[in-house]
C-alpha positions in Angstrom: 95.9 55.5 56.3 96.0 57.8 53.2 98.4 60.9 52.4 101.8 60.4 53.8 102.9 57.6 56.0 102.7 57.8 59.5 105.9 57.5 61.3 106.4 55.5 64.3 109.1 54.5 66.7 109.4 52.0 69.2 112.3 52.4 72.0 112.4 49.6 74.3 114.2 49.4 77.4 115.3 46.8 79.7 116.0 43.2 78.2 116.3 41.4 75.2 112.6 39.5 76.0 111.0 43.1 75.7 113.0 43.6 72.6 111.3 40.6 70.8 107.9 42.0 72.2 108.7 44.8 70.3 110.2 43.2 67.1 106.4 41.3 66.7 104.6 44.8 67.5 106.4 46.9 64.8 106.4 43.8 62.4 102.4 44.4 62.5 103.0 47.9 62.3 105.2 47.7 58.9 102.9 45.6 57.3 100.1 48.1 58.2 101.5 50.6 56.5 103.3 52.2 59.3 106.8 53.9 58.2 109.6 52.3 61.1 111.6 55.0 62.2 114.7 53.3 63.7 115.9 53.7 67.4 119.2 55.1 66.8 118.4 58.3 64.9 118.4 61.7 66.3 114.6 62.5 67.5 114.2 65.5 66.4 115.9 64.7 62.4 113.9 61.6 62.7 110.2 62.7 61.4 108.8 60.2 64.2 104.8 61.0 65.0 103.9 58.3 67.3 106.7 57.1 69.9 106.1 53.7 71.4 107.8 53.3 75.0 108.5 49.4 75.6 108.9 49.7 79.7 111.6 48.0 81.9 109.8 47.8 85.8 112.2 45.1 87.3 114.2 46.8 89.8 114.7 50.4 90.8 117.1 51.5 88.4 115.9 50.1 85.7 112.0 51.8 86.9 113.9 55.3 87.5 115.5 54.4 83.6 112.0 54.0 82.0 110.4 56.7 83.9 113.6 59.5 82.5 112.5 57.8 78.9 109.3 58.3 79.2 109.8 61.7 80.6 112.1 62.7 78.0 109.5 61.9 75.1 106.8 63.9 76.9 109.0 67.2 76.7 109.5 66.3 72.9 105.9 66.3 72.3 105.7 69.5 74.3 107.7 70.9 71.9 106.0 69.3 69.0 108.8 66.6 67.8 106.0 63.9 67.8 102.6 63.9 68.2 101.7 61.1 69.9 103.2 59.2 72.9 102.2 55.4 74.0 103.9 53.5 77.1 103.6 49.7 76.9 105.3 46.9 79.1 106.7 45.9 82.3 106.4 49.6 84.4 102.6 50.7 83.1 101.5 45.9 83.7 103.2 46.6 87.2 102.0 50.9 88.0 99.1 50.9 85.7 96.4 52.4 88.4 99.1 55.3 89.3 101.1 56.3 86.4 98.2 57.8 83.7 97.5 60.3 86.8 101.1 60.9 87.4 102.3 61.7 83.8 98.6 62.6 81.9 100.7 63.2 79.0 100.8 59.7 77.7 98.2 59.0 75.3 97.7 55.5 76.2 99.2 53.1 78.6 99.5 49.6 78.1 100.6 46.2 79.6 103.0 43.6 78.7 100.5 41.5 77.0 98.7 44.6 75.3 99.5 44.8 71.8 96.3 44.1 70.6 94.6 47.3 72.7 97.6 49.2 71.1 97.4 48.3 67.5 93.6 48.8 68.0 94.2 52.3 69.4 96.6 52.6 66.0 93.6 51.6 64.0 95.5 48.3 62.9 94.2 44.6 63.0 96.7 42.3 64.2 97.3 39.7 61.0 97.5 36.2 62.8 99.8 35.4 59.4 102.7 37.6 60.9 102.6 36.2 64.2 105.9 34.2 64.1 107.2 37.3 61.8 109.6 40.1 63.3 111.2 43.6 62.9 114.4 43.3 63.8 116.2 45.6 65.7 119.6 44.1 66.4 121.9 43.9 63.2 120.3 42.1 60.6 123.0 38.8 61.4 121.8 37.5 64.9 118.6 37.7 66.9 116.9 36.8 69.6 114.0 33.9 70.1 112.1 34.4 73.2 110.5 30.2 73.7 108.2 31.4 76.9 106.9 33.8 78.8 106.5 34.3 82.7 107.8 32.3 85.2 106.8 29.8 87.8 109.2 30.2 90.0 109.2 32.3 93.6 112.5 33.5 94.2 112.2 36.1 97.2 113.5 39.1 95.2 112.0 38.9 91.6 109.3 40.6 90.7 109.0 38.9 87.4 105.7 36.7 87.9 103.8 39.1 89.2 104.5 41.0 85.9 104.8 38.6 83.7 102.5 35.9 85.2 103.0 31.8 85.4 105.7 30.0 82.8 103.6 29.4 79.4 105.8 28.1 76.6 105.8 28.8 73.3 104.5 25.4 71.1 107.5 24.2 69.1 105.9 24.4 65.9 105.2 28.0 66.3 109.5 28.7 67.4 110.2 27.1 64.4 108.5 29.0 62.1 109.3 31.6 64.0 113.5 30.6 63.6 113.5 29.3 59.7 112.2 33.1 58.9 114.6 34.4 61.1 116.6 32.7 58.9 115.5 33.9 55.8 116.0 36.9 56.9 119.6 36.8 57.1 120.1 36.1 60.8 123.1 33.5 61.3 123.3 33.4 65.3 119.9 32.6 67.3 119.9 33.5 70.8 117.7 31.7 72.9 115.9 33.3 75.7 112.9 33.2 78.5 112.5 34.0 82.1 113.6 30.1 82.1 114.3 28.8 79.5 114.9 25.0 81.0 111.4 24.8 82.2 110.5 25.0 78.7 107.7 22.5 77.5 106.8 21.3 81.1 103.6 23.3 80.8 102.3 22.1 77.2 104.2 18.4 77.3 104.2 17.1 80.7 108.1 17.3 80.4 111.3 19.9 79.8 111.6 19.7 76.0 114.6 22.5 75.6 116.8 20.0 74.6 114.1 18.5 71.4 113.7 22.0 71.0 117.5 23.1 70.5 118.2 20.0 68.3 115.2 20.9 66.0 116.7 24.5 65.8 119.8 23.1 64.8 118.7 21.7 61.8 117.5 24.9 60.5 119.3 26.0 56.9 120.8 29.0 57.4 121.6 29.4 61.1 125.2 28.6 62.1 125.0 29.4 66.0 122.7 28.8 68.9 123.6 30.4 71.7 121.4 29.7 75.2 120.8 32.5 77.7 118.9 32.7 81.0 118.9 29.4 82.2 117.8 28.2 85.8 120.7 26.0 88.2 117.5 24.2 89.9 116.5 20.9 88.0 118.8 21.6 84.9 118.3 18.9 81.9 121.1 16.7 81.5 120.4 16.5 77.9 120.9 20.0 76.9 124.7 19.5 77.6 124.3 16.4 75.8 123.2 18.7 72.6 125.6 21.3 73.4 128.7 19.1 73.5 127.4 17.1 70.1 126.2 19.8 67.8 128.2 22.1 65.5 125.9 24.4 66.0 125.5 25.3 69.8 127.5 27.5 71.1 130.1 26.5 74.0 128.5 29.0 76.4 125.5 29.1 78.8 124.2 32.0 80.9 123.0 30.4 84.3 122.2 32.8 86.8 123.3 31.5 90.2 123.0 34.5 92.3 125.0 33.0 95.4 127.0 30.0 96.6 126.1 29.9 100.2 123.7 28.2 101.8 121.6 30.8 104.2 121.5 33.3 101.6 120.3 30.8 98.5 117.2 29.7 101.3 116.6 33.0 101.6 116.2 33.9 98.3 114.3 30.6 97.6 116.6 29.1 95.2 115.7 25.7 95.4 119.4 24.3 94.9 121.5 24.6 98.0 125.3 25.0 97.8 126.3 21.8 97.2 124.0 21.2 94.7 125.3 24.6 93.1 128.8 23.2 92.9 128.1 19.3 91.7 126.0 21.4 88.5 129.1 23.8 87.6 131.4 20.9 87.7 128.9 18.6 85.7 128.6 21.3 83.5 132.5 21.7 82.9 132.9 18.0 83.0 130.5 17.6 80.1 131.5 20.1 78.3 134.8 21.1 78.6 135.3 24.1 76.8 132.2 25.9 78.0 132.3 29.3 78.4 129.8 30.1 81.5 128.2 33.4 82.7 126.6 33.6 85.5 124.9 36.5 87.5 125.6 36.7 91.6 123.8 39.0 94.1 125.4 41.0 97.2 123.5 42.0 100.2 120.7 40.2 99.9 118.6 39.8 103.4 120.6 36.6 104.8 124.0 37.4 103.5 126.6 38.9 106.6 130.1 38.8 106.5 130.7 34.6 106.5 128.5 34.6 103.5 130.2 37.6 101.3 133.2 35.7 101.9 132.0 32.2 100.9 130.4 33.9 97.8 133.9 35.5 96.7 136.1 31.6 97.6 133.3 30.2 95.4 134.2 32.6 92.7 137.7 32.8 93.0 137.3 28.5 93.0 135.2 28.3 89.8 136.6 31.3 87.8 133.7 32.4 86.0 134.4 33.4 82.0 131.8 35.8 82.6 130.2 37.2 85.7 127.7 40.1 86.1 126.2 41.3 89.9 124.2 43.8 91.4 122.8 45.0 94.3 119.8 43.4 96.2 116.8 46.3 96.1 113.8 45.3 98.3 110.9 45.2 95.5 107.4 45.8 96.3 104.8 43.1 95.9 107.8 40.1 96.0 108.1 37.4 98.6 111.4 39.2 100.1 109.7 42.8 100.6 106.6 40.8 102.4 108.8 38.5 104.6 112.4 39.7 105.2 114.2 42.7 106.3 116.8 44.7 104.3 119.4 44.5 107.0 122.5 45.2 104.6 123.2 49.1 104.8 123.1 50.4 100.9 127.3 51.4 101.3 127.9 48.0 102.8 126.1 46.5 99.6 128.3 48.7 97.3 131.9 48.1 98.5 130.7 44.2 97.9 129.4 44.8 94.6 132.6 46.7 94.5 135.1 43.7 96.1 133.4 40.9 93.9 133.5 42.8 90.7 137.1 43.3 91.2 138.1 40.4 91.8 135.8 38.9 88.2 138.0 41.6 86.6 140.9 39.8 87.6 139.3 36.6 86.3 138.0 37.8 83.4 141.8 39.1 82.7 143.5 36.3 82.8 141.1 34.2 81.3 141.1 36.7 77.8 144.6 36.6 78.3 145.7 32.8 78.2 143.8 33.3 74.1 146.3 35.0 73.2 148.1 33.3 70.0 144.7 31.3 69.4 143.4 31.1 66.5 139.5 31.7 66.5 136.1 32.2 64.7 134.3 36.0 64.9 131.3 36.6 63.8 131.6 40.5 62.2 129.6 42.6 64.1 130.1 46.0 62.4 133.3 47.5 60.7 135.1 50.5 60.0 136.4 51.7 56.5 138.3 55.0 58.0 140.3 53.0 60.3 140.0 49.5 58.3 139.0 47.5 61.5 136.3 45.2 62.5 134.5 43.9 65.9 132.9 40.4 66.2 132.7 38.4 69.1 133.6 34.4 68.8 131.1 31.5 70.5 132.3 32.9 73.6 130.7 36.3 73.5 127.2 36.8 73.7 125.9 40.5 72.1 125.6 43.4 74.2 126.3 41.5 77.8 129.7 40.6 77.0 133.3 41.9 75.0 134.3 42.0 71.4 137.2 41.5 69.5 138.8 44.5 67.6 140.3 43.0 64.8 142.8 45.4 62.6 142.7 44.9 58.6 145.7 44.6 55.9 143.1 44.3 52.9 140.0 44.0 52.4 137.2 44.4 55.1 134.6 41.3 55.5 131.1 42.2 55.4 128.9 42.5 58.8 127.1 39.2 59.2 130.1 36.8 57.6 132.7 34.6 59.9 136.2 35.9 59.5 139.7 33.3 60.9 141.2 35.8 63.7 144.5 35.4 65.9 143.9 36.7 69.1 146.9 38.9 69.4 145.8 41.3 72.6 143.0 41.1 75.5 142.2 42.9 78.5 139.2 42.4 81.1 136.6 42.7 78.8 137.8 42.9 74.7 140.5 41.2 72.4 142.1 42.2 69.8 143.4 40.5 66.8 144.8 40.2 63.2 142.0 39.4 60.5 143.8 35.7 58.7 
């Protein structure tokens, strides 16, 4: 490249799957010669010349979000902060025949699965050797390991594979690798992740191989926790609570996105589990192992889903108590089964005072859930600390990074450094954090 380093930053938006997209893509970047400007500095202090936009394009707000980014970075290199601006991902695999006409200020657009056209256009040759290698972006303690990509399943509102494409899962060989220099690195909490991640090895093995695959990742040196995100209710493998209940090392928490619990709204949305089936896998879950924490994700006002149903959803809820719960509104999504075949009948403020009802009540939920740990004694992982005020956050198994709360945790002595397990009495809690006394 010669004279002074080029600059670049990526900024990635939406979810933690585009993150590790972008963790490969400035890993190849680095070792190139590229200086890594980091996503938190201020723009304009930062010396950045090329900005990389890694694209959201799943629903509407998350589009509008990408589209503000991306807007945002044009006006910078109006004004000459950088010089060069490239959009990758989700919005420009899903808009990529309107957007170069409707912002001409890009440079280059590119797809999800376009990082070879971009390091080409960066005059870089991918290195096959740094494949399974990573810049992280999260603290330098936990990360996350994306085991697939795309999905094969057809739910009415997910625009997903037509973005993304059919379920291909990473080989096993290649995640391992991938993990042990993870681990090297310093990381201490894994976080496993996919569209779905228990449909995992049915494409190259004939066969769901999550759970071979979490016990081989819990023999790596070096990782302490395995935490397992984003997993399907429809068909779930047995054995992965088998693993989760036996191992040190997996976390006591799983993120299963059930998105409803009655029955004309889960046909609807093409599910493939109905609402008894929903309830017999939360209660096998709990039964198996019976200190899970679970999160879920639940929908309102999807096409289907009148009065009868909003209230089965919240009984369901109020019967199952959640540790975590997220939920959002349905959006009718070009180019998915729902937009083709079924009518948005919910009005948008009907929709809201549901999101509205349903969070409230998790709130209560989550309270008195964060509340009955009080006096516990329990393991945080040190996120990041304070030296003015002498404090720390973590989270414990329980929390997963960036979804869910921390725990505040006040000092008498010393500090412990980010990345290290500190003994913690839970002394406090509200809906969403705890606080405690470091031990």
């Amino acid at each position: 490249m010669g004279g002074r380093r080029q600059r670049v930053r990526v900024v990635t938006m939406g979810c933690s799957k585009n993150r590790v997209d972008s963790e490969h893509l400035l890993m190849q970047l680095s070792a190139a010669g590229y200086g890594i400007s980091p996503e938190e500095e201020e723009l304009e202090d930062a010396g950045v010349d090329i900005l990389i936009i890694n694209t959201c394009g799943f629903i509407l707000d998350a589009k509008e979000e990408s589209v503000q980014a991306i807007l945002e970075a044009v006006d910078a290199k109006k004004r000459g902060v950088i010089s060069r601006l490239y959009v990758m991902g989700c919005l420009s695999q899903r808009y990529r025949s309107e957007l170069p006409s409707e912002i001409p200020e890009v440079d280059g657009w590119f797809g999800a699965f376009s990082t070879d056209p971009l390091l080409q256009e960066l005059s870089v040759r991918r290195n096959p050797a740094l494949d399974t290698r990573r810049w992280l972006t999260t603290p330098g303690h936990y990360a996350y390991l994306k085991i697939s990509e795309g999905c094969d399943r057809q739910c009415s509102y997910c625009a997903i594979p037509g973005i993304r494409g059919k379920h291909v899962s990473v080989p096993q060989e290649q995640l391992l690798d991938e993990a042990a220099a993870l681990a090297d690195q310093g990381v201490r909490e894994l976080i496993v992740i996919a569209q779905d991640t228990t449909f995992y090895g049915l494409d190259l093995y004939g066969q769901r191989r999550l759970g071979s695959l979490l016990e081989k990742l819990s023999g790596i040196e070096g990782i302490e926790w395995i935490r397992l995100l984003y997993s399907y209710p429809a068909s779930f493998p047995e054995d992965v609570l088998e693993i989760m209940a036996s191992s040190p090392k997996m976390c006591r928490y799983l993120d299963i996105p059930l998105q409803h619990s009655a029955d004309p709204v889960l046909k609807a949305m093409r599910r493939s589990i109905d609402a008894d089936g929903t309830r017999r896998l939360v209660e096998r879950i709990r039964k198996a192992v019976p200190d899970i924490a679970l999160r879920t994700t639940m929908m309102v006002g999807h096409p289907g889903e009148g009065e009868k149903e909003f209230e089965d959803l919240l009984s369901f809820v109020s019967e199952y108590r959640f540790e975590r719960l997220g939920a959002f509104a349905y959006s009718e999504e070009e180019g998915t089964w729902g937009a083709q075949n079924l009518k948005d009948t919910v009005p948008e403020a009907v929709k809201q005072e549901r999101l509205d009802e349903l969070m409230e009540l998790q709130a209560g939920i989550s309270l008195k859930y964060n509340e009955s740990r009080i006096g516990s004694i329990e393991r945080v992982l040190v996120d990041s600390c304070d030296p003015v005020e002498n404090t720390f956050s973590g989270r414990t198994s329980r929390e997963s990074p960036e979804v869910d709360g921390e725990v505040n945790v006040t000092c008498n002595g010393k500090l412990p450094v980010p990345g290290t397990f500190a003994e913690v009495r839970i002394t406090g809690a509200d809906e969403y954090d705890l606080t405690g006394e470091l031990l």
